[in-house]
C-alpha positions in Angstrom: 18.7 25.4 -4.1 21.6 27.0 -5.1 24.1 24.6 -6.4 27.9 24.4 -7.9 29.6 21.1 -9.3 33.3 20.9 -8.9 35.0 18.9 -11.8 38.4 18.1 -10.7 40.2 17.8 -13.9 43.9 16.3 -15.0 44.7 15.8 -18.8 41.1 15.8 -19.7 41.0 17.7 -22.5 39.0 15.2 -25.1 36.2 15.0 -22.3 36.0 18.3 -20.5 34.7 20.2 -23.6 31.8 17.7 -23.6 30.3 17.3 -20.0 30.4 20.9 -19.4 27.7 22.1 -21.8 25.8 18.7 -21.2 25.7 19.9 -17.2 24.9 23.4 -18.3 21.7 22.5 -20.7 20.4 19.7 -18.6 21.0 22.1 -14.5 20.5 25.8 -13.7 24.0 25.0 -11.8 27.3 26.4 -11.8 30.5 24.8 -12.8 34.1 25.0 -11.1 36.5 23.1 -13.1 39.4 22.5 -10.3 42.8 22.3 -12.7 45.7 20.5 -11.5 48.3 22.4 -14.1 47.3 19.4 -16.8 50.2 19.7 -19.1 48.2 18.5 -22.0 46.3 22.1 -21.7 43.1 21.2 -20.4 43.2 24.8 -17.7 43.2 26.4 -21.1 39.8 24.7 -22.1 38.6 25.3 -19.0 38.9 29.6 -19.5 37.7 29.4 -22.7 34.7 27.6 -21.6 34.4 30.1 -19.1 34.7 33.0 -21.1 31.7 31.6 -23.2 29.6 30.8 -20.3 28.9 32.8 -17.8 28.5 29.8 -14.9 31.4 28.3 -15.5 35.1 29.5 -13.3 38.3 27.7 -13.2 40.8 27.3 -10.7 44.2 26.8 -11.6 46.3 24.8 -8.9 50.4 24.8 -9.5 50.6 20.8 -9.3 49.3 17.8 -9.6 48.3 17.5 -5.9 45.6 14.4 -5.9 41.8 13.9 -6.2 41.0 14.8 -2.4 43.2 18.4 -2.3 41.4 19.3 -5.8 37.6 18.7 -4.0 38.9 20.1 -0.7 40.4 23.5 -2.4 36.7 23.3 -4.8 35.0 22.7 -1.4 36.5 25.5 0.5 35.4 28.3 -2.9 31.8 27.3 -2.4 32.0 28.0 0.9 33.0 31.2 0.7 30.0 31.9 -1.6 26.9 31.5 -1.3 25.8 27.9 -2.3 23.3 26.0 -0.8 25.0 22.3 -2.4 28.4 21.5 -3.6 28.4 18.3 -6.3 31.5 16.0 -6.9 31.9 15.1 -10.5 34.1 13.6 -12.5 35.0 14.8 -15.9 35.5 11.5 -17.5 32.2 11.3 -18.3 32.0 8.0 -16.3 29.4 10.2 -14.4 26.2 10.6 -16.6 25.0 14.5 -16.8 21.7 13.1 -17.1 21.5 11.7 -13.8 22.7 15.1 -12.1 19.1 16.4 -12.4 17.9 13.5 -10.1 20.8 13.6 -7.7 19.8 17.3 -7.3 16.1 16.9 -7.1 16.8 14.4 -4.2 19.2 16.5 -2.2 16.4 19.7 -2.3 13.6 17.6 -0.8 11.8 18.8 2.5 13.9 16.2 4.5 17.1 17.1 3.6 19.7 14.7 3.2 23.3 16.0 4.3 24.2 13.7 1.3 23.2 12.1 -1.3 25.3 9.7 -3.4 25.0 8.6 -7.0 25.3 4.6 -6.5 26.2 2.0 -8.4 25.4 -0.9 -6.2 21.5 -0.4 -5.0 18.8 -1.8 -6.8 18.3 0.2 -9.7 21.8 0.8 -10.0 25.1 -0.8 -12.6 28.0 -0.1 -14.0 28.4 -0.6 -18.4 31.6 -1.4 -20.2 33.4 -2.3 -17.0 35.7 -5.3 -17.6 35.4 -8.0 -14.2 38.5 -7.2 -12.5 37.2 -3.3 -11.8 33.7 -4.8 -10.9 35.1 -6.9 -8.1 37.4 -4.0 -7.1 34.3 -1.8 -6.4 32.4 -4.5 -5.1 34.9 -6.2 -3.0 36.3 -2.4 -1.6 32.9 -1.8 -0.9 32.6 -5.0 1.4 35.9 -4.1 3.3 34.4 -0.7 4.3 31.4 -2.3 5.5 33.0 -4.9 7.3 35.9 -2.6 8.9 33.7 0.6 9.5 30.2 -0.6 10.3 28.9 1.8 7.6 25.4 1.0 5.8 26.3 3.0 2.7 26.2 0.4 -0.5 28.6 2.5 -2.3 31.4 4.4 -0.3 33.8 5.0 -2.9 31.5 6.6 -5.0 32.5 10.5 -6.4 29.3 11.3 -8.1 27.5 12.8 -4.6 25.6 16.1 -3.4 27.0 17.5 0.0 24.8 20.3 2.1 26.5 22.9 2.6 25.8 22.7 6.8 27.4 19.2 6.7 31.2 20.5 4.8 30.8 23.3 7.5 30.8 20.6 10.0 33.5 18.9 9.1 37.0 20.1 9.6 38.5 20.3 5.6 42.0 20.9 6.8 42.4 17.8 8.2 41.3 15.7 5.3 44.3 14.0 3.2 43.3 10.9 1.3 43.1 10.3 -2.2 41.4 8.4 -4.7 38.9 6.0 -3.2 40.0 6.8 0.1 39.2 10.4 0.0 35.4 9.3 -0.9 35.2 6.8 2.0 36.8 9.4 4.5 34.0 11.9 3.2 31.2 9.3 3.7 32.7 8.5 7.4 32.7 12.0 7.8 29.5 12.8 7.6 28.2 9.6 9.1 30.2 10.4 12.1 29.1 14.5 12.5 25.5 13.1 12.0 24.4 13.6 8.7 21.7 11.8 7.2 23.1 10.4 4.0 20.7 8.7 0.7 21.6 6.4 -2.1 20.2 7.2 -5.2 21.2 4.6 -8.3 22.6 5.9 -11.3 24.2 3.7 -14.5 28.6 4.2 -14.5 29.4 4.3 -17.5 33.9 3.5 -18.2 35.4 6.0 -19.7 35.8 6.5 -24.0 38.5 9.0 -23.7 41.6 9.7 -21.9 43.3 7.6 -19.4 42.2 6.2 -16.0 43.5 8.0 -12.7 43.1 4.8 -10.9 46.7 2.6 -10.1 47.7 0.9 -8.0 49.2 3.4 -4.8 45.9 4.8 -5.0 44.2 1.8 -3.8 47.0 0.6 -1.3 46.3 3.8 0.4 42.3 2.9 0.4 43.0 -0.4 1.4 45.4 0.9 4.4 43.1 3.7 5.3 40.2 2.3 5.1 41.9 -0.6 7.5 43.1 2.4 10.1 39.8 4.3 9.8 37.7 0.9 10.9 40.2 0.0 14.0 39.3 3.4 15.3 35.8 4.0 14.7 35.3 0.2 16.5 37.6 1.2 19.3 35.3 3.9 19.7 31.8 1.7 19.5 33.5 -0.6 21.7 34.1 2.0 24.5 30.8 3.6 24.1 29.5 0.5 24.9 31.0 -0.1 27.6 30.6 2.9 29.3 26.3 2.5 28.6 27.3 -1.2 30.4 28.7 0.3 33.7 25.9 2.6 34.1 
């Protein structure tokens, strides 16, 4: 395994300092921090750290252009090298560095999983310091992408996950552009629908000490709206596959 983790990153300059060397002591990984021009000089942390340690790059994007066109520029610079897994993570720290080891572990086993997401919602799983309204968010957005999509995954909007390298080949990047939740749940459909075999594996979520939440409330319109677009389709389609097996 050959492995990079992409930390998109936007004013995180209290917490960016911190998960890096904590991924690099506990994973033989690399790190791309993706920098969305943070004006409170977190791309300038991000080179320093990268001078220092050899595994760590940066790129430096000219705007704030969202969550899902950081991962999807990270995504397309591990293609064109030579890595065998690309991990989301967040920088935030909501994303335990000591679970990366397992998530990795689990994606290099003999039947390879095309991804494998860090869960909060199988057994084993939790989320600490949340307060209820953001647990019922997850839980309840979690339930509408069941119900609308037909998916089996537990936790959809999830970003700590391990992708394959074959599956982000098989999907076509350029068309991706969701955001926030959404982009996770676009991902997961993705993959489900090109085939790939995806695995839960729980992990603890723990809320964020430092700096502020990306999450508001346009972010999870769009989820909500996707999410609702993305389910009318992919039924339409079960619905004609099935009857086309019925007229056989």
């Amino acid at each position: 395994m050959r492995a990079v983790v992409i930390i998109p990153t936007y004013n995180e300059k209290e917490n960016l300092p911190v998960i890096v060397p904590q991924v690099l002591e506990l994973t033989d990984v690399d790190i791309l921090v993706v920098d969305d021009d943070s004006p409170d000089g977190t791309g300038d942390i991000a080179d320093a750290l990268a001078a220092e340690h050899p595994r760590v790059h940066v790129m430096h994007r000219t705007e704030k252009g969202g969550l899902g066109r950081a991962y999807v520029a990270g995504f397309g610079w591990a293609l064109a090298r030579e890595y065998t897994h690309i991990v989301e993570m967040d920088a935030d720290l909501s994303h335990r560095p000591v679970d990366l080891p397992r998530l990795l572990r689990r994606a290099s086993r003999p039947d390879a999983p095309d991804l494998v997401i860090g869960s909060r919602w199988v057994a084993g799983g939790g989320i600490e310091n949340w307060p209820m309204h953001r647990l019922l968010l997850s839980r309840g957005s979690n339930f509408y992408v069941r119900v609308l999509t037909g998916l089996k995954v537990k936790d959809a909007t999830a970003g700590f996950r391990v992708y394959r390298r074959e599956i982000l080949q098989a999907i076509d990047l350029s068309t991706v552009e969701s955001q926030g939740y959404s982009f996770q749940v676009d991902m997961t459909l993705r993959v489900d629908d090109a085939g790939g075999r995806i695995i839960e594996v729980p992990i603890l979520f723990v809320e964020r000490t430092l700096g502020a939440s990306k999450m508001d409330g346009p972010i999870i319109k769009e989820s909500a709206l996707r999410t609702a677009s993305w389910g009318i389709e992919r039924r339409s389609r079960q619905i004609a596959a099935l009857r086309k097996k019925l007229q056989r």
